[in-house]
Each structure stands twice: as C-alpha cells, then as structure tokens.
N, C-alpha and C positions, 0 to 999 in steps of 0.2 A: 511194845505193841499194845492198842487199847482197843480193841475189836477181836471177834470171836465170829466164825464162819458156821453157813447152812449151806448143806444140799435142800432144795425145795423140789418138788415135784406138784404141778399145779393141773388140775383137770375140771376143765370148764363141764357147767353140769347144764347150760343151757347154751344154746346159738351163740357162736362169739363172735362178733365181728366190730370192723374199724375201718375206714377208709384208706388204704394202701394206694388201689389207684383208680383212677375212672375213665372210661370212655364213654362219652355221649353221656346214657341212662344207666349204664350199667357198672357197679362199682363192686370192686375186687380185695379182698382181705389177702395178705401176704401171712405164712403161716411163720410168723417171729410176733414176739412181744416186748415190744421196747425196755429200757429200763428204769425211764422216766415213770411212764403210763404204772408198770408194777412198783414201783418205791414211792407213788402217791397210794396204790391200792394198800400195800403191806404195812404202810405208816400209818393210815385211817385219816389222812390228810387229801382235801378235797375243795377244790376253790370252784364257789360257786359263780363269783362273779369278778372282772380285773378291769381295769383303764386300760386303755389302747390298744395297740393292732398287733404290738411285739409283745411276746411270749418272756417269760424272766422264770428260771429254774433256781436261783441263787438259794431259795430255801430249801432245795435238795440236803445240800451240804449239812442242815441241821438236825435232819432227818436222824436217828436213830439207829431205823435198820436200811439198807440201801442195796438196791438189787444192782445183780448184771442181767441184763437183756435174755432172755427167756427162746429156748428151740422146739420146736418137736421132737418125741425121742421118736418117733414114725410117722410116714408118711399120714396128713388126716383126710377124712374124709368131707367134701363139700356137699352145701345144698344150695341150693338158687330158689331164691324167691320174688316172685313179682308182687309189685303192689299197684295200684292203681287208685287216685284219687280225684276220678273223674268220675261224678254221678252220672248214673245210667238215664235218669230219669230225664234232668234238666242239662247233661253232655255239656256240664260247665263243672272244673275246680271245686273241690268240695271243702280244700284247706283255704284259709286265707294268708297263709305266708307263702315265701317265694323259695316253693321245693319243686320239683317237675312233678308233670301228673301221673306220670308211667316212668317206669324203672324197675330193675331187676337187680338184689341186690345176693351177693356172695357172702355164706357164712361159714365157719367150721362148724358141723356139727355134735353134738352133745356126747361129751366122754369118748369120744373118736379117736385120742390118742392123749398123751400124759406132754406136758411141758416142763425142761428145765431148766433151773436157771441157779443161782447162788447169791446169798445176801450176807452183807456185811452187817454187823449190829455190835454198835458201841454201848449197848448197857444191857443188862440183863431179860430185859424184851425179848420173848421169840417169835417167829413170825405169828401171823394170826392163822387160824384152821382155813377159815374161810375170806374170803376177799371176793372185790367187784372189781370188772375193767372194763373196756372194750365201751364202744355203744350198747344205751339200752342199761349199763350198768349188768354184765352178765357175771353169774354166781358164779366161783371157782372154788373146787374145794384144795387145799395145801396140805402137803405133809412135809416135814424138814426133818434134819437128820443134821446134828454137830459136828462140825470135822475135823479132824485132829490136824494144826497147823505143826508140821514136821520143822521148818525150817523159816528163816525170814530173810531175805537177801534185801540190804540197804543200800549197799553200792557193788549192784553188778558191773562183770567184768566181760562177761560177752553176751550174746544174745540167747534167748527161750524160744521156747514153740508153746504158746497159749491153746488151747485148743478147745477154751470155753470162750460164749462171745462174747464183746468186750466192747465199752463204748470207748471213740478215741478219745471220744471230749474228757474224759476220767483219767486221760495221760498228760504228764508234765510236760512243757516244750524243752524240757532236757531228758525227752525221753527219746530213742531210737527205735522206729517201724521200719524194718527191713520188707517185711512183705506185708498182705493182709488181704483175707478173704471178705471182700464189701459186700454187701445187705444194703442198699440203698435205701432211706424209708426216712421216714417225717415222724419228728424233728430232726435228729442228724444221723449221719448213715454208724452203721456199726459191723467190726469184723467179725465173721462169722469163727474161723482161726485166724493166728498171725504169729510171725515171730518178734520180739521185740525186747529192748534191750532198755530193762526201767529195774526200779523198787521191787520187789515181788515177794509172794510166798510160797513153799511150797509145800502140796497137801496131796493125800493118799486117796484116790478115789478110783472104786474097783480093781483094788491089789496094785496100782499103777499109782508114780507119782507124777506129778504135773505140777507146774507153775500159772500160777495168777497175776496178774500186774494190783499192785494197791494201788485203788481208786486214787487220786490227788491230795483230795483235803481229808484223807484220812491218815496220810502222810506226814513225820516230824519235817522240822525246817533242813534239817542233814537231809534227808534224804531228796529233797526239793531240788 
C-alpha cells in the first residue's frame, strides 16, 4: 500500500455555488461536491485555459492527494439571489457577453452546514487548511483527521456495503456493483452508498468499521 487516508471536513465560509441544474433563468446547486472539482481544489491545481469542447481529467491520476466526492453532514440552508443586468436607465443589457439579463441564482449559504468527504495522498502532503471551489472561487475552510487503515483486501471474495460516496469512474471494469445509491451530476454521476465487490480497505470511522473501494490507479497490477 502507498497512500495514507484523511477524514476532511470542509465549510464554505462564503455563498457556494455551481450549476447543477437550470430552468429557464433560474439555476440550482445540488448540495454534493464532486470529486474532481475538490482534488483540483486540495492539489492547488488549476487550469486556466484548454483546446476543445471535451473535458480530459487523465492528470487526476497524478495528483498526490485525491478526494472522494464530498456530502453534507446536514441538511444546508439556501439563499436565492436575483441579479439583473439590464440598465434602468437606457432598459438595454449592460454586459456585453452572451449571459441572460435576469436570472435568479441558488446558493448554500455561509457555514450552513460542514461537508464530508475523504482523500487519498500518496506522499507526505496533507490536505491544505484552506481551498477554493465552486463559482466565484468560494473560500472553504478544511480540517482532516489521519485514519488508521485496519485492514486492505486485494482480492475480495464477496461483496461490501460502501457507505461513503464513491465515484464509479474510480472502479476497475473487473469490479462488481450490485447496487448503488446515484447522485446524477456533471461530469459523471456518483453513488451516494453502494455495495460492491472490488480492491478495498478497511477503516475505523466513529467506533465503526467500513470499507472503501481503492480508487483504480492507485491500485497494484494484482489487484487490477
């Protein structure tokens, strides 16, 4: 095993938001945070600009510390906010790119509730205190916690119940999902629980232990 585990607990200290889903003007944050979005934030990796239409995560993989996908530990609380960029004066567009003039947009609100999630880290790095996500680049403060990896199963023989969420794209195709609780969201959808019969470890998190699937390429060739 070359990797070493965090609990993280992450709390946005201003308006968080991202586009989940839209209707018409009005656009909705979904209260998960990918695991992509948080292992660009917790690496300090940050691509300002790319060639074409299609997305490439392949330098995930190189990445150091590497999250799973992030929950509320409670329900959060929203705010709505309208904006408008129709001048009163001259009742013409006051941007000149191509945004609508009215809309209403869905945020969680500031320290509303705590998010968790768990990161992988193949070298000594620990996550950072603080990180950006979301639009707007909003401030999150982190705190992580080392976890004592009990156990490492390389070739399971039946299936787990995962019960942290879990990207699928992070499973081998000689992995086994029996079930899985889907989060549908952009870029790929992610289970919320699942049972599933892969690589895994298992770790002690509040007097309880549990099973995590290892991500893919942080996986030996045996195990593949």
């Amino acid at each position: 095993m070359t990797f070493s585990l965090y609990r993280c607990e992450l709390v946005p200290e201003d308006f968080l938001f991202f586009v989940s889903r839209e209707f018409n003007t009005y656009t909705q944050v979904q209260p998960h945070i990918h695991n992509y979005a948080l292992s660009y934030a917790i690496a300090r990796r940050f691509t300002v600009g790319s060639l074409g239409t299609t997305p490439n995560y392949s330098e995930l993989t190189d990445f150091d510390l590497y999250a799973t996908p992030a929950l509320p530990t409670s329900t959060p609380s929203y705010v709505t906010h309208t904006y408008n960029s129709i001048c009163s004066r001259t009742n013409i567009t006051q941007s000149g790119y191509n945004v609508p003039a009215l809309g209403r947009i869905s945020k969680i609100s500031p320290v509303s509730t705590p998010f968790e999630f768990l990161v992988f880290a193949t070298s000594e790095r620990k996550p950072p205190k603080y990180i950006r996500v979301g639009k707007k680049s909003c401030i999150c403060r982190v705190s992580h916690q080392e976890m004592e990896i009990e156990d490492v199963i390389s070739q399971p023989e039946e299936v787990v119940t995962v019960d942290y969420c879990f990207n699928l794209l992070d499973l081998s195709v000689n992995d086994i999902v029996e079930s899985a609780d889907m989060i549908m969201t952009y870029p790929s959808p992610i289970a919320r629980t699942m049972t599933v019969k892969a690589p895994h470890i298992v770790v002690r998190i509040n007097d309880e232990t549990t099973a995590l699937p290892i991500p893919r390429h942080l996986r030996t060739l045996e195990d593949l």
